[in-house]
C-alpha positions as CSV (number, residue, x, y, z in Angstrom):
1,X,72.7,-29.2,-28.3
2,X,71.9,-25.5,-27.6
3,X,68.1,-25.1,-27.3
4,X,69.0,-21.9,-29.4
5,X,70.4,-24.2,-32.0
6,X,67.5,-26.6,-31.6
7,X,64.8,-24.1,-32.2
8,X,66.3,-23.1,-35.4
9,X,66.5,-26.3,-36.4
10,X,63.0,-27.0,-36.0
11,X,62.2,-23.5,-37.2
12,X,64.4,-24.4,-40.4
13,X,62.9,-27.8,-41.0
14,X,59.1,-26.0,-40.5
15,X,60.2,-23.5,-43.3
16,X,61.9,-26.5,-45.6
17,X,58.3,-28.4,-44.8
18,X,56.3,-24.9,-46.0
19,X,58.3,-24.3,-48.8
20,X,59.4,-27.6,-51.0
21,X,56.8,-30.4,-49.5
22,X,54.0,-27.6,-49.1
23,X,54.1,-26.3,-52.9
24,X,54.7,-29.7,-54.1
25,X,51.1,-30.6,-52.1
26,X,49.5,-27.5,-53.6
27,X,50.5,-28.9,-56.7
28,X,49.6,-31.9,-56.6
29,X,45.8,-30.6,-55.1
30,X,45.8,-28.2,-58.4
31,X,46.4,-31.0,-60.4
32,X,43.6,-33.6,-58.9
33,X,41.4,-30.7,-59.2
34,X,42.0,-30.1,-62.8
35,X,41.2,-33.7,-63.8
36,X,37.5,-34.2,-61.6
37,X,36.4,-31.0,-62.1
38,X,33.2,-31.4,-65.1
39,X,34.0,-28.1,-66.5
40,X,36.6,-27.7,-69.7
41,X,39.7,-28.9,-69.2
42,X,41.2,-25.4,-70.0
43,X,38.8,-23.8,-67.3
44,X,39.6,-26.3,-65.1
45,X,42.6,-25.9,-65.3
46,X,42.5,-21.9,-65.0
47,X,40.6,-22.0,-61.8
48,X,42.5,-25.0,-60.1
49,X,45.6,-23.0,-60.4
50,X,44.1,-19.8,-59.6
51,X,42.7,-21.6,-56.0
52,X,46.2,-23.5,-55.6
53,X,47.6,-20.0,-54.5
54,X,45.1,-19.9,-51.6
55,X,45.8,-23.9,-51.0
56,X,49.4,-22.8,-50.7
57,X,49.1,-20.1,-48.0
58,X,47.1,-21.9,-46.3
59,X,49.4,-24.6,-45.8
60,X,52.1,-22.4,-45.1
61,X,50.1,-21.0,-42.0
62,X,49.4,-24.7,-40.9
63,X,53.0,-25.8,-41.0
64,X,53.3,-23.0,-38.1
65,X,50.4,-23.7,-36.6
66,X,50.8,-26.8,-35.4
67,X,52.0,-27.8,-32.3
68,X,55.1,-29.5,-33.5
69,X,57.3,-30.2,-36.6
70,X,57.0,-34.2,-36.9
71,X,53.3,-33.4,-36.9
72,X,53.7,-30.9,-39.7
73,X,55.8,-33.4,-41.9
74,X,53.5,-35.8,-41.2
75,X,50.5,-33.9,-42.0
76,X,52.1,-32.8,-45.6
77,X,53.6,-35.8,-46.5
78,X,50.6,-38.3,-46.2
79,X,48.2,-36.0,-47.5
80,X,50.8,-35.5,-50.9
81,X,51.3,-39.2,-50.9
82,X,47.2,-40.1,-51.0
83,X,46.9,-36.9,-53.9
84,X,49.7,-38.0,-55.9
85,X,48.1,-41.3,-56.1
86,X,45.0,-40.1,-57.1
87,X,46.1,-37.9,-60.0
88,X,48.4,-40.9,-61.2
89,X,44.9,-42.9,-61.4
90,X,43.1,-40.3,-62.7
91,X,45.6,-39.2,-65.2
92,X,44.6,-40.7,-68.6
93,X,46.8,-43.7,-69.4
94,X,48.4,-43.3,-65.6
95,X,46.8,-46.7,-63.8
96,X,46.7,-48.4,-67.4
């Protein structure tokens, strides 16, 4: 392979990893937030979603940050696995 056509496969798979698995780990943060914070649920919810937007660019710069793709898969995907978890507990009747 081409190391043109490799870079823009790993600059492609970076921007898949920003994209889907980056707002579906904002998401899930803005979620677990929600649920611990001891405020009211609806203000809770208000300001989880509100920070979520700053959650999501900042993973966006990471995923480009780092030194290499697998790392930036990695990075998103445990992270989302733990917090998914979490809410699921968390989430009334989730862990019942």
């Amino acid at each position: 392979m081409k190391s043109m056509t490799r870079y823009r496969w790993m600059v492609a798979s970076r921007i898949l990893a920003a994209v889907v698995v980056g707002y579906a780990l904002a998401s899930a943060i803005s979620i677990l937030l929600a649920l611990i914070w001891p405020i009211p649920k609806a203000e809770a919810v208000l300001a989880s979603t509100m920070l979520s937007f700053a959650i999501y660019a900042a993973v966006v710069l990471w995923v480009f940050a780092t030194k290499s793709v697998l790392r930036a898969w990695i990075g998103l995907l445990i992270p989302l696995a733990i917090i998914s978890l979490l809410c699921w507990w968390l989430m009334p009747g989730g862990a019942a």
